[in-house]
NUVO-512356 format. One line per field, with one value per atom (N, C-alpha, C): residue number from 0; residue in three letters; chain; atom name; x, y, z. Coordinates in Angstrom, 3 decimals, padded with zeros to 6 digits, always signed. Each point is the difference from the previous one (the first is absolute). Example, Ala and Ser with C-alpha at 12.3 -4.5 7.8 and 13.67 -1.06 7.14 Angstrom:
<fivexs>
pos = [0	0	0	1	1	1]
code = [ALA	ALA	ALA	SER	SER	SER]
unit = [A	A	A	A	A	A]
site = [N	CA	C	N	CA	C]
X = [+013.190	-000.890	+000.900	-000.350	+000.820	-000.770]
Y = [-005.690	+001.190	+001.200	+001.050	+001.190	+001.090]
Z = [+007.800	+000.000	+000.000	-000.720	+000.060	+000.730]
</fivexs>
This chain:
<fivexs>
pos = [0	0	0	1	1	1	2	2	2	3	3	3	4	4	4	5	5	5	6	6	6	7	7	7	8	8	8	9	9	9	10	10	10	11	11	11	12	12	12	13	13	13	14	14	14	15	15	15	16	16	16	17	17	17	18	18	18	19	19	19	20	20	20	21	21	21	22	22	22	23	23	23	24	24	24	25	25	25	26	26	26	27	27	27	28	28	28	29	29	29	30	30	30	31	31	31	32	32	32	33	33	33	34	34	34	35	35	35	36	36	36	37	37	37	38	38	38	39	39	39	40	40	40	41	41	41	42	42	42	43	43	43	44	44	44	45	45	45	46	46	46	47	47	47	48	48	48	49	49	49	50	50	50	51	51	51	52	52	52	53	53	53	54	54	54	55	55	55	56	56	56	57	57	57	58	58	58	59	59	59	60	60	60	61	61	61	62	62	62	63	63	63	64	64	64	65	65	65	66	66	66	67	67	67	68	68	68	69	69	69	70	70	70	71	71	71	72	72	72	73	73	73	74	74	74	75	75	75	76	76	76	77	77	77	78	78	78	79	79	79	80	80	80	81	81	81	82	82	82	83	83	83	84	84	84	85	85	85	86	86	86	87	87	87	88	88	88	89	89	89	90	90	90	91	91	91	92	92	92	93	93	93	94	94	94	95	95	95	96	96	96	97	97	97	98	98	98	99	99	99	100	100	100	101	101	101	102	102	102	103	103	103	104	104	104	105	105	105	106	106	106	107	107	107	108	108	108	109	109	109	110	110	110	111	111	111	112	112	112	113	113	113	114	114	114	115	115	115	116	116	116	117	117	117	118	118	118	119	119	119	120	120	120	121	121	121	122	122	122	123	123	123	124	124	124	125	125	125	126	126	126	127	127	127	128	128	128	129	129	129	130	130	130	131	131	131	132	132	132	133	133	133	134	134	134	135	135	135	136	136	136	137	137	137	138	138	138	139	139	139	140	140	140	141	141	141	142	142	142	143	143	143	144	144	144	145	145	145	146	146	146	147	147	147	148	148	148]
code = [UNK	UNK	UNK	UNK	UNK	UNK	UNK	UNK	UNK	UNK	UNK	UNK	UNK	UNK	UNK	UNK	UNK	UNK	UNK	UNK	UNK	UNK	UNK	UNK	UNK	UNK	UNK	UNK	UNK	UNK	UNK	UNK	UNK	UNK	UNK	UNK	UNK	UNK	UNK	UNK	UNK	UNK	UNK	UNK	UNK	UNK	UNK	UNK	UNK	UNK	UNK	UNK	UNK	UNK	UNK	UNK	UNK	UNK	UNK	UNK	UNK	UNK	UNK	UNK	UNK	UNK	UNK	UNK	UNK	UNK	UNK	UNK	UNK	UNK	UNK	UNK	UNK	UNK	UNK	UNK	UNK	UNK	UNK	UNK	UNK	UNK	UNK	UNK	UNK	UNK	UNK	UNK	UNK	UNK	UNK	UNK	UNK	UNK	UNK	UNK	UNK	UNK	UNK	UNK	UNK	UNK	UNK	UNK	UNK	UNK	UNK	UNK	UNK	UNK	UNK	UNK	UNK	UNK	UNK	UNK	UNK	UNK	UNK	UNK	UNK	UNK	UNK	UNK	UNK	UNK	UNK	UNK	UNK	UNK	UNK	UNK	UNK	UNK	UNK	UNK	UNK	UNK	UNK	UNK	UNK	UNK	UNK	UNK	UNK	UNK	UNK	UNK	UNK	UNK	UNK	UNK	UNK	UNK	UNK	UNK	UNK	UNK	UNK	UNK	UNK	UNK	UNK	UNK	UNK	UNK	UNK	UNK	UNK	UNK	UNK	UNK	UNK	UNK	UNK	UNK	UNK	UNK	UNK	UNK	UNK	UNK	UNK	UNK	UNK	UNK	UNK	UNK	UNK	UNK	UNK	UNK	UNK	UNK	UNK	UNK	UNK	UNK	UNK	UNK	UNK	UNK	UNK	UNK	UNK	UNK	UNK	UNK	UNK	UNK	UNK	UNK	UNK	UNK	UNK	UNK	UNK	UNK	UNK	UNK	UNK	UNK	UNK	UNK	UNK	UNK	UNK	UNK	UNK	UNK	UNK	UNK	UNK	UNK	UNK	UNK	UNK	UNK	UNK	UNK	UNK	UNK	UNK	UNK	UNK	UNK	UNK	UNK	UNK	UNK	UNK	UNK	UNK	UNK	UNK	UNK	UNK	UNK	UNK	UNK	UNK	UNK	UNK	UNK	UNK	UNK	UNK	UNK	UNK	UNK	UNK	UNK	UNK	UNK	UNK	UNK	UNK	UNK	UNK	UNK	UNK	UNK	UNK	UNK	UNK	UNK	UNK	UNK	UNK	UNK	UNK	UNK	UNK	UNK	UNK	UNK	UNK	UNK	UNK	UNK	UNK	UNK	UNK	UNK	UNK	UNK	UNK	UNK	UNK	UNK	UNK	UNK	UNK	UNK	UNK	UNK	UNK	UNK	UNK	UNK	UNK	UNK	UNK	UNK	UNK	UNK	UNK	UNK	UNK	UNK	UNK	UNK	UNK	UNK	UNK	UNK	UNK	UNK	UNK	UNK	UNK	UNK	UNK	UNK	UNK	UNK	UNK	UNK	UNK	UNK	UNK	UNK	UNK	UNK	UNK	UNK	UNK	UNK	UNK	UNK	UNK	UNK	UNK	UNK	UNK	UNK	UNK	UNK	UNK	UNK	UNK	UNK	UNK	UNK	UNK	UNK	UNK	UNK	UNK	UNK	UNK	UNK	UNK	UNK	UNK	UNK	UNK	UNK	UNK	UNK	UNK	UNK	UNK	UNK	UNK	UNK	UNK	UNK	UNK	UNK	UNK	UNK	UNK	UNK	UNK	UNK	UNK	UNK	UNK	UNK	UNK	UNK	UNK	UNK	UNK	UNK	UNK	UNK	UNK	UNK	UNK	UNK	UNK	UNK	UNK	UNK	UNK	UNK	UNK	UNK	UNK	UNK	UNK	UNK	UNK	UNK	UNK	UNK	UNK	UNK	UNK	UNK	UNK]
unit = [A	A	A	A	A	A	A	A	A	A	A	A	A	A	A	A	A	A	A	A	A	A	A	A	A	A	A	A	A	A	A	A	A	A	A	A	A	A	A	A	A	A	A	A	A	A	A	A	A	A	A	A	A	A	A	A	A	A	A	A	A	A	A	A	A	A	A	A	A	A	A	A	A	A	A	A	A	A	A	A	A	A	A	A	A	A	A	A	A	A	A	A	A	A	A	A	A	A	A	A	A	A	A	A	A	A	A	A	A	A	A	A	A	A	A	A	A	A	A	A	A	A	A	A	A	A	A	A	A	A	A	A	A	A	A	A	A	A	A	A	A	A	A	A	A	A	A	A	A	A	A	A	A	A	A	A	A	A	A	A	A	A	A	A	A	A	A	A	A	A	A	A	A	A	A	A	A	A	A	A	A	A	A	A	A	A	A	A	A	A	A	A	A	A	A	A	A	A	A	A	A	A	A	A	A	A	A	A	A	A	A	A	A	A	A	A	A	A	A	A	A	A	A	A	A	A	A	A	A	A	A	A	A	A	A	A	A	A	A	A	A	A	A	A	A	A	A	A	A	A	A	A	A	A	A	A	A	A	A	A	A	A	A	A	A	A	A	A	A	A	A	A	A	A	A	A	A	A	A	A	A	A	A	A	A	A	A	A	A	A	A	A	A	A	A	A	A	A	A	A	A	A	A	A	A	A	A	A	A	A	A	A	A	A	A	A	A	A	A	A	A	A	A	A	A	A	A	A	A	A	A	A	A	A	A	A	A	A	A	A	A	A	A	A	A	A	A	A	A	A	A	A	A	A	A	A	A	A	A	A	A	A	A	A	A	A	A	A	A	A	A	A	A	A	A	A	A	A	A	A	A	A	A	A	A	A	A	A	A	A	A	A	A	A	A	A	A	A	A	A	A	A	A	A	A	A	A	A	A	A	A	A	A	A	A	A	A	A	A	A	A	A	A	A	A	A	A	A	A	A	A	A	A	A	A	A	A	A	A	A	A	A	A	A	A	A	A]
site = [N	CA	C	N	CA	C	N	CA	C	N	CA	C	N	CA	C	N	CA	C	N	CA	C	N	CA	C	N	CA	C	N	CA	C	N	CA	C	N	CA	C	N	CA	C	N	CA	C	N	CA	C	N	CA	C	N	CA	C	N	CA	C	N	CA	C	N	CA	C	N	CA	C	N	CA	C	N	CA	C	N	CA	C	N	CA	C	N	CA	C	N	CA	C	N	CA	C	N	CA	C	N	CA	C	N	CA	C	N	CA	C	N	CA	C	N	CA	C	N	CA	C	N	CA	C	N	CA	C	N	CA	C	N	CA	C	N	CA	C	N	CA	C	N	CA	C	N	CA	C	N	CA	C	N	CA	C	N	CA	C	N	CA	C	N	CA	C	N	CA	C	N	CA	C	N	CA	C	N	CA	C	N	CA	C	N	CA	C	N	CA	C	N	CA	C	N	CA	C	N	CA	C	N	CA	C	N	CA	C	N	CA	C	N	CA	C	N	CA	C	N	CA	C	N	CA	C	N	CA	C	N	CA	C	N	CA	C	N	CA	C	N	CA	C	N	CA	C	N	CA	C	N	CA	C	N	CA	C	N	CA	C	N	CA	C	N	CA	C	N	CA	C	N	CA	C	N	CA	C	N	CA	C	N	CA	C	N	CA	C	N	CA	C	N	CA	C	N	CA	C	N	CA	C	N	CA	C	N	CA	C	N	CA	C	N	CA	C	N	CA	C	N	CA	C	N	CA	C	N	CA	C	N	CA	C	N	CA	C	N	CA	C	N	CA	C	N	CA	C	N	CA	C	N	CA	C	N	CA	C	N	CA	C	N	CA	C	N	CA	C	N	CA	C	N	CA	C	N	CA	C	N	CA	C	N	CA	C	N	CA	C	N	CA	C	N	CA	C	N	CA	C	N	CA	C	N	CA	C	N	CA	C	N	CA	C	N	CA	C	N	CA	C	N	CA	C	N	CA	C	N	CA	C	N	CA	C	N	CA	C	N	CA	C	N	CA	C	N	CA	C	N	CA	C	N	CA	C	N	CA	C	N	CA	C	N	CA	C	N	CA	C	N	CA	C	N	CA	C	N	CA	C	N	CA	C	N	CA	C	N	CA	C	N	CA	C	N	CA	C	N	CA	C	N	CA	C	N	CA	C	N	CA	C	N	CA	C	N	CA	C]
X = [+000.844	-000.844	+000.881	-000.726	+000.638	-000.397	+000.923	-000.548	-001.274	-000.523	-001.410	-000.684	-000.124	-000.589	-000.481	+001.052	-000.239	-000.897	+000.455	-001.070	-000.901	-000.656	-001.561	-000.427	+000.988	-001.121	+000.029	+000.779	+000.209	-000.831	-001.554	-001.254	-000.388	+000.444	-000.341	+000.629	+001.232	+001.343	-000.549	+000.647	-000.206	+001.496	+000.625	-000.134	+000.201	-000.815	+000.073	+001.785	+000.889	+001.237	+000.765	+000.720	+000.787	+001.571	+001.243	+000.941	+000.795	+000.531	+001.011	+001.379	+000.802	+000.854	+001.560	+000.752	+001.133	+001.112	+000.538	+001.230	-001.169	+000.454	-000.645	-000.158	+000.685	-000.243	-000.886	+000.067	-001.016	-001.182	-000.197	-001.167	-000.253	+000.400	-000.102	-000.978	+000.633	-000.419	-001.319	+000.212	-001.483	-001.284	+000.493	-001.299	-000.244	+000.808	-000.701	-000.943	+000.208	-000.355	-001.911	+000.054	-000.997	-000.811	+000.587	-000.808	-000.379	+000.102	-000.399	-000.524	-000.036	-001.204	-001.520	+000.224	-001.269	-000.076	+000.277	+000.208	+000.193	+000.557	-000.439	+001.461	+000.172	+001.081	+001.142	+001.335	+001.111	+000.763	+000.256	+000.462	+001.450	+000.820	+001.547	+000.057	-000.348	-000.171	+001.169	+001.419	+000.701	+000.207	-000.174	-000.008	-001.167	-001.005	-001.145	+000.273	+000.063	+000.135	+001.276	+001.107	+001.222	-000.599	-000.382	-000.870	-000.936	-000.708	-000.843	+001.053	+000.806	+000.455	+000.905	+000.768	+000.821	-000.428	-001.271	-000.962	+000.217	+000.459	-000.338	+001.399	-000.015	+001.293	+000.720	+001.064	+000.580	-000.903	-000.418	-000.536	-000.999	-001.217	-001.164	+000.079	+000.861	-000.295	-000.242	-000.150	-000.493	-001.277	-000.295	-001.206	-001.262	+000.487	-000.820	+000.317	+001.096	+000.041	-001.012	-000.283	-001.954	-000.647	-000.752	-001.492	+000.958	+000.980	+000.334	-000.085	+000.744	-000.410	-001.151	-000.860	-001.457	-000.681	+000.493	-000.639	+000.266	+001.589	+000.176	-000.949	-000.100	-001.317	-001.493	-000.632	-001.195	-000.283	+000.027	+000.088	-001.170	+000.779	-000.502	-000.780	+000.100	-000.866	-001.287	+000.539	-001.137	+000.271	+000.894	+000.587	+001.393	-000.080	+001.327	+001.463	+000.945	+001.070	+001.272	+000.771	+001.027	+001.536	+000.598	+001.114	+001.379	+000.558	+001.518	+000.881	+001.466	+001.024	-000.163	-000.256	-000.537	+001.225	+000.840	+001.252	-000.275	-000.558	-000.435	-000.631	-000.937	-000.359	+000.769	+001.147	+001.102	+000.964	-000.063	+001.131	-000.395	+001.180	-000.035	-000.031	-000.201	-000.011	-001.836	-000.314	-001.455	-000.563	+000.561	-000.389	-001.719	-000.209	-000.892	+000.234	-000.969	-000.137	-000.679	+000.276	-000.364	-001.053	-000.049	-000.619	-001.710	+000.228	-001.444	-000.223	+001.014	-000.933	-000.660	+001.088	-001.214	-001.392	+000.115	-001.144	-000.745	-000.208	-000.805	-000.800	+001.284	-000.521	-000.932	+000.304	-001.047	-001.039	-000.168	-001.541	-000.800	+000.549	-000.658	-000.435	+001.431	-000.137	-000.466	+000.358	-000.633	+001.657	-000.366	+001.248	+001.047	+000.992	+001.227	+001.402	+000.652	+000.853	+001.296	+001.280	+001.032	+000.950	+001.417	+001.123	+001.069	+000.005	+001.297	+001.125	+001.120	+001.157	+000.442	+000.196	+000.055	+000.123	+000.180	-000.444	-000.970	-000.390	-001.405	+000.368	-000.294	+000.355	-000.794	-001.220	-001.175	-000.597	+000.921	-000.582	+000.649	+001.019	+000.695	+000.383	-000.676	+000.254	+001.107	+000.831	+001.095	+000.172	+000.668	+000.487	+001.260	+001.019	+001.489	+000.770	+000.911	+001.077	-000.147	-000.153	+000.420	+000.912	+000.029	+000.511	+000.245	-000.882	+000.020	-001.726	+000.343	-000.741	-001.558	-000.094	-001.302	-000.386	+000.707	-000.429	-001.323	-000.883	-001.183	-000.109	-000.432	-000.210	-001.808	-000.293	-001.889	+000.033	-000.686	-000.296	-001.295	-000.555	-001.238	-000.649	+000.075	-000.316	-001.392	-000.511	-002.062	+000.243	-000.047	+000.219	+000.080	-000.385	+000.176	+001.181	+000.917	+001.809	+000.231	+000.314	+000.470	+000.828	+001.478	+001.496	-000.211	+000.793	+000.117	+001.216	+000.038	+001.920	+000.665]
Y = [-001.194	+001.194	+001.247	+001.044	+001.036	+001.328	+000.466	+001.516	+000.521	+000.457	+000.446	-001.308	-000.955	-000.845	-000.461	+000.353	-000.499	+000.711	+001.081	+001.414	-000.045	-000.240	-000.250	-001.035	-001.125	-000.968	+000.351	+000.940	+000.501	-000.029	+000.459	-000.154	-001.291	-000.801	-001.489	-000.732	+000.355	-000.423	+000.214	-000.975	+000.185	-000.601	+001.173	+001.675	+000.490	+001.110	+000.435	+000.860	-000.738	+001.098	-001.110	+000.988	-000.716	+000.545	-000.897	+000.884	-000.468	+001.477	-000.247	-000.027	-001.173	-000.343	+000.495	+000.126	+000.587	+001.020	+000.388	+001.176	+001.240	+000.770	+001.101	+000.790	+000.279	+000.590	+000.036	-001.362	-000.500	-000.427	-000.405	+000.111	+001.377	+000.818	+001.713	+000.479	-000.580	+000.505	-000.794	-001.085	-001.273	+001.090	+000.070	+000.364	+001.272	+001.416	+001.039	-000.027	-001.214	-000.303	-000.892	-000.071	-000.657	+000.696	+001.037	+001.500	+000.419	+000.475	+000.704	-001.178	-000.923	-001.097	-000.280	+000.065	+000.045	+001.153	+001.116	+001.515	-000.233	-000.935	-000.525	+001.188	+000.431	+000.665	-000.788	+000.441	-000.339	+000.944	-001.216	+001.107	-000.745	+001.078	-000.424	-000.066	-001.389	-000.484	+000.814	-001.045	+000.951	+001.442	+000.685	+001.206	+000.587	+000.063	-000.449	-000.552	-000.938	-000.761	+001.059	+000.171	+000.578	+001.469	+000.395	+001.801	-000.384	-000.795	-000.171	-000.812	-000.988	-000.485	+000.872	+001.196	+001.069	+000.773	+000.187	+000.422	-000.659	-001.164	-000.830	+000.127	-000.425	-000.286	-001.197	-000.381	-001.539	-001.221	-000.341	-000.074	-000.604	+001.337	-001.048	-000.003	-000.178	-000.287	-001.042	-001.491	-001.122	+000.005	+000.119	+000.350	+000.563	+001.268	+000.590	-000.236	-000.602	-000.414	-000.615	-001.239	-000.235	+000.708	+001.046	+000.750	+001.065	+000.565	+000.917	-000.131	-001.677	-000.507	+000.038	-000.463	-000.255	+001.577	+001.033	+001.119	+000.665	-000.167	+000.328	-000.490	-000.989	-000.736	+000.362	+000.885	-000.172	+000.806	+001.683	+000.753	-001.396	-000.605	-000.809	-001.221	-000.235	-001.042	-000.270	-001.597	-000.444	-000.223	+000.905	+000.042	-000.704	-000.510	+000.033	+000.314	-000.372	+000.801	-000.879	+001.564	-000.911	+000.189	-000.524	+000.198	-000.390	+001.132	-000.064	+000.557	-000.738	+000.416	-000.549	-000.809	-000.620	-001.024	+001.211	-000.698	+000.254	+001.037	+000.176	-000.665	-000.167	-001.453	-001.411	-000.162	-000.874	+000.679	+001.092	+000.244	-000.963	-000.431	-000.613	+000.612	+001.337	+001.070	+000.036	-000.150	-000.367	-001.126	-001.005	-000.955	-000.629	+000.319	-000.111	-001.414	-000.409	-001.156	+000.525	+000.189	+000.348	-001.199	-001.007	-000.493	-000.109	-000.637	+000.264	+001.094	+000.775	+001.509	+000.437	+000.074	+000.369	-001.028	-001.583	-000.321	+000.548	-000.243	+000.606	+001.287	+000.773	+001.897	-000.114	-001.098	-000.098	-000.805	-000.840	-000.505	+001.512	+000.549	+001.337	+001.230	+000.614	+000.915	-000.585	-001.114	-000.226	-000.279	-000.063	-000.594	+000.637	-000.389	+000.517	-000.836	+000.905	-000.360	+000.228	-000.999	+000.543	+000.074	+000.764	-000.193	-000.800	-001.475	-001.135	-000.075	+001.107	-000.774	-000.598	-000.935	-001.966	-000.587	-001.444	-000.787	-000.935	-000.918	-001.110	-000.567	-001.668	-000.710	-001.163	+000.397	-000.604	-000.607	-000.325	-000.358	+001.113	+000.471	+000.203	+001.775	+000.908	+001.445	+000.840	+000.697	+000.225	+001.566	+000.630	+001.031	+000.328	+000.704	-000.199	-001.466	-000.188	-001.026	-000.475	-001.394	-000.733	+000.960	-000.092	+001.103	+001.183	+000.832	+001.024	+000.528	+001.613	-000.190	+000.350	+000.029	+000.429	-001.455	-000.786	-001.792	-000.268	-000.277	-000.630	-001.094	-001.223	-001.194	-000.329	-000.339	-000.504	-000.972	-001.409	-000.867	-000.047	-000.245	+000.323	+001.010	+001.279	+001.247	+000.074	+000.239	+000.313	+001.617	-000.184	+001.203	-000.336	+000.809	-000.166	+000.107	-000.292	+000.274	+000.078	+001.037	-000.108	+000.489	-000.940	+000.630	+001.199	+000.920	+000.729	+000.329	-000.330	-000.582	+001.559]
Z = [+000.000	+000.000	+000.000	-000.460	-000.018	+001.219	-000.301	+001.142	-000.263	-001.140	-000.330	+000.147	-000.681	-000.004	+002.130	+000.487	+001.321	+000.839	-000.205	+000.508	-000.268	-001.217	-000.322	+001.070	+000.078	+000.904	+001.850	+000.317	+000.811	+001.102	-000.681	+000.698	+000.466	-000.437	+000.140	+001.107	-000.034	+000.585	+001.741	+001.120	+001.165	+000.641	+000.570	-000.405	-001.234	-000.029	-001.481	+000.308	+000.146	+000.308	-001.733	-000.589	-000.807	+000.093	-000.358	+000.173	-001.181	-000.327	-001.366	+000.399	-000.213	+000.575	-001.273	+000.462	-000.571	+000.000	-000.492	+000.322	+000.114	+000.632	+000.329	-001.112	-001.198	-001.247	-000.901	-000.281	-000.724	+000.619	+001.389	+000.526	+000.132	-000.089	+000.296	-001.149	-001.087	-001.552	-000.163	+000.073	+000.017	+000.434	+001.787	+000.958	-000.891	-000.396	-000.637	-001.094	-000.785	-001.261	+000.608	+000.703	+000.810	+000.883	+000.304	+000.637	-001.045	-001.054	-001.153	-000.834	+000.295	-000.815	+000.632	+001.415	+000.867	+000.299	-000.067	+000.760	+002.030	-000.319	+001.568	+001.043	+000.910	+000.672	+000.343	-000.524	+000.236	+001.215	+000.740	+001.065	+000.364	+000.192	+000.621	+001.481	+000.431	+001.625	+000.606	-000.397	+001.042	+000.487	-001.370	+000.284	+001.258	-000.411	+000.528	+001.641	-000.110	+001.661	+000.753	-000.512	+000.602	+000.052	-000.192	+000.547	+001.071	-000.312	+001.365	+001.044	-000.255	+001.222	+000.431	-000.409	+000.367	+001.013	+000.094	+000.990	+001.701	-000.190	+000.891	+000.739	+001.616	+000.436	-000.480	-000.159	+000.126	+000.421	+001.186	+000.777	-000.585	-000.225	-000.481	-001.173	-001.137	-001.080	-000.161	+000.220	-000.145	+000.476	+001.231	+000.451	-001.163	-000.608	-000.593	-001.795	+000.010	-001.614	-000.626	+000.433	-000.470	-000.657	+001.131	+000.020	-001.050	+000.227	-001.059	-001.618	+000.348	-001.821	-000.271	+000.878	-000.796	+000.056	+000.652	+000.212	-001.278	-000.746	-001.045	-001.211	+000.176	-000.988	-000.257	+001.461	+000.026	-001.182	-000.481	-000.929	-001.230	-000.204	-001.198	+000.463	+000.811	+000.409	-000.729	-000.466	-000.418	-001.777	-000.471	-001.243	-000.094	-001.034	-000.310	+000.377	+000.648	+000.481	-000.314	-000.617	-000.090	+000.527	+000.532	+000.839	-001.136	+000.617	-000.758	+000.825	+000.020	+001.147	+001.043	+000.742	+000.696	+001.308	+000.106	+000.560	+001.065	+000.870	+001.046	+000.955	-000.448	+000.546	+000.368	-000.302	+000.392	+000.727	+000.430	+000.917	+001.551	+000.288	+001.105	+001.291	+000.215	+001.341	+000.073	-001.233	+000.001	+000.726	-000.039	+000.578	-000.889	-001.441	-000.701	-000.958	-000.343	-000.058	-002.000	-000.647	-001.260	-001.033	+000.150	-000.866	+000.845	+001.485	+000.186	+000.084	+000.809	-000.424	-000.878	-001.207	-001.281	-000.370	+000.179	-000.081	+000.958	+001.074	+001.281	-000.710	-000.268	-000.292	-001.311	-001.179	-001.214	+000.202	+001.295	+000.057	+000.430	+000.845	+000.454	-001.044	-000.538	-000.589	-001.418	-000.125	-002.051	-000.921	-000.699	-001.178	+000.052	+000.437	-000.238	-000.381	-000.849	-001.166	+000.511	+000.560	+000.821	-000.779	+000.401	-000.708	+000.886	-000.287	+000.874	-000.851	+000.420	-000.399	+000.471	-000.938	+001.037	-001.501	+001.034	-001.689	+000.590	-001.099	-000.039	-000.641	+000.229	-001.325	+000.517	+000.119	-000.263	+001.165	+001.364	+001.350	+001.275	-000.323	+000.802	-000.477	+001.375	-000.737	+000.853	-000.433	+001.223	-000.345	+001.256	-000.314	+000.860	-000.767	+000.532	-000.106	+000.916	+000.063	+001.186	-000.106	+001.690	+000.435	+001.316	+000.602	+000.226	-000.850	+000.177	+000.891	+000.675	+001.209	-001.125	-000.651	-000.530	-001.258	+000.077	-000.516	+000.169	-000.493	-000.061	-001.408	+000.827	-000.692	+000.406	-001.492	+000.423	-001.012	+000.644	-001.018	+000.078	-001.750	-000.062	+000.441	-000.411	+000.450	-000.388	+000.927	-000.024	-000.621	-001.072	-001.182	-001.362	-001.163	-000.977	-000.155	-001.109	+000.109	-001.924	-000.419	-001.644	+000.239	-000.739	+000.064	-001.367	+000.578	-001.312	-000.424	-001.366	-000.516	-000.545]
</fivexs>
């Protein structure tokens, strides 16, 4: 399947969360090309998340990293959304957990379209390197997943 092709079934999907997996470039270029095919909002998370968590002391930024992501989301709720940059969410001072999160946040808020740089290769979705502090390994990810080359 493809990236458009996946988004259409999006609605169907439980969770409707899908993620385009790949170098950050070309998933960069993909997701714009996909905002301007659905008119749906492209938004740059980290940027985004790092202004609001700047706000915050040290301290509670884990605490309040959550409700902030999804607070960033509500705006569109219910539409379409699509996430790009999405490194933030893996920092490890977060103490955030990124893949259920975003499912969790798209049964709520409605369809949303992520940007994972990672790879997939068909069971197994990762992001970073064993050992490094922001590594995440998921087998069988409760998500849609299209690599994009």
């Amino acid at each position: 399947m493809n990236l458009t092709s996946s988004t259409a079934a999006l609605t169907r999907a439980s969770p409707p969360l899908l993620l385009a997996v790949g170098l950050e470039g070309p998933v960069s270029h993909a997701l714009a090309g996909l905002s301007a095919t659905y008119g749906a909002p492209l938004l740059a998370l980290s940027l985004l998340f790092a202004e609001q968590l700047a706000e915050l002391a040290p301290h509670d930024r884990p605490r309040r990293a959550p409700r902030l992501f999804q607070d960033l989301l509500r705006p569109a709720r219910g539409a379409l959304t699509i996430l790009d940059r999405t490194a933030m969410l893996f920092l490890a001072e977060l103490q955030l957990n990124p893949l259920p999160l975003l499912a969790e946040t798209s049964r709520t808020h409605g369809p949303i379209v992520a940007a994972w740089c990672g790879t997939w290769d068909g069971a197994v979705l990762t992001y970073a390197r064993p050992g490094h502090p922001e590594y995440r390994r998921y087998d069988h990810p409760v998500a849609t997943v299209v690599a994009v080359p």
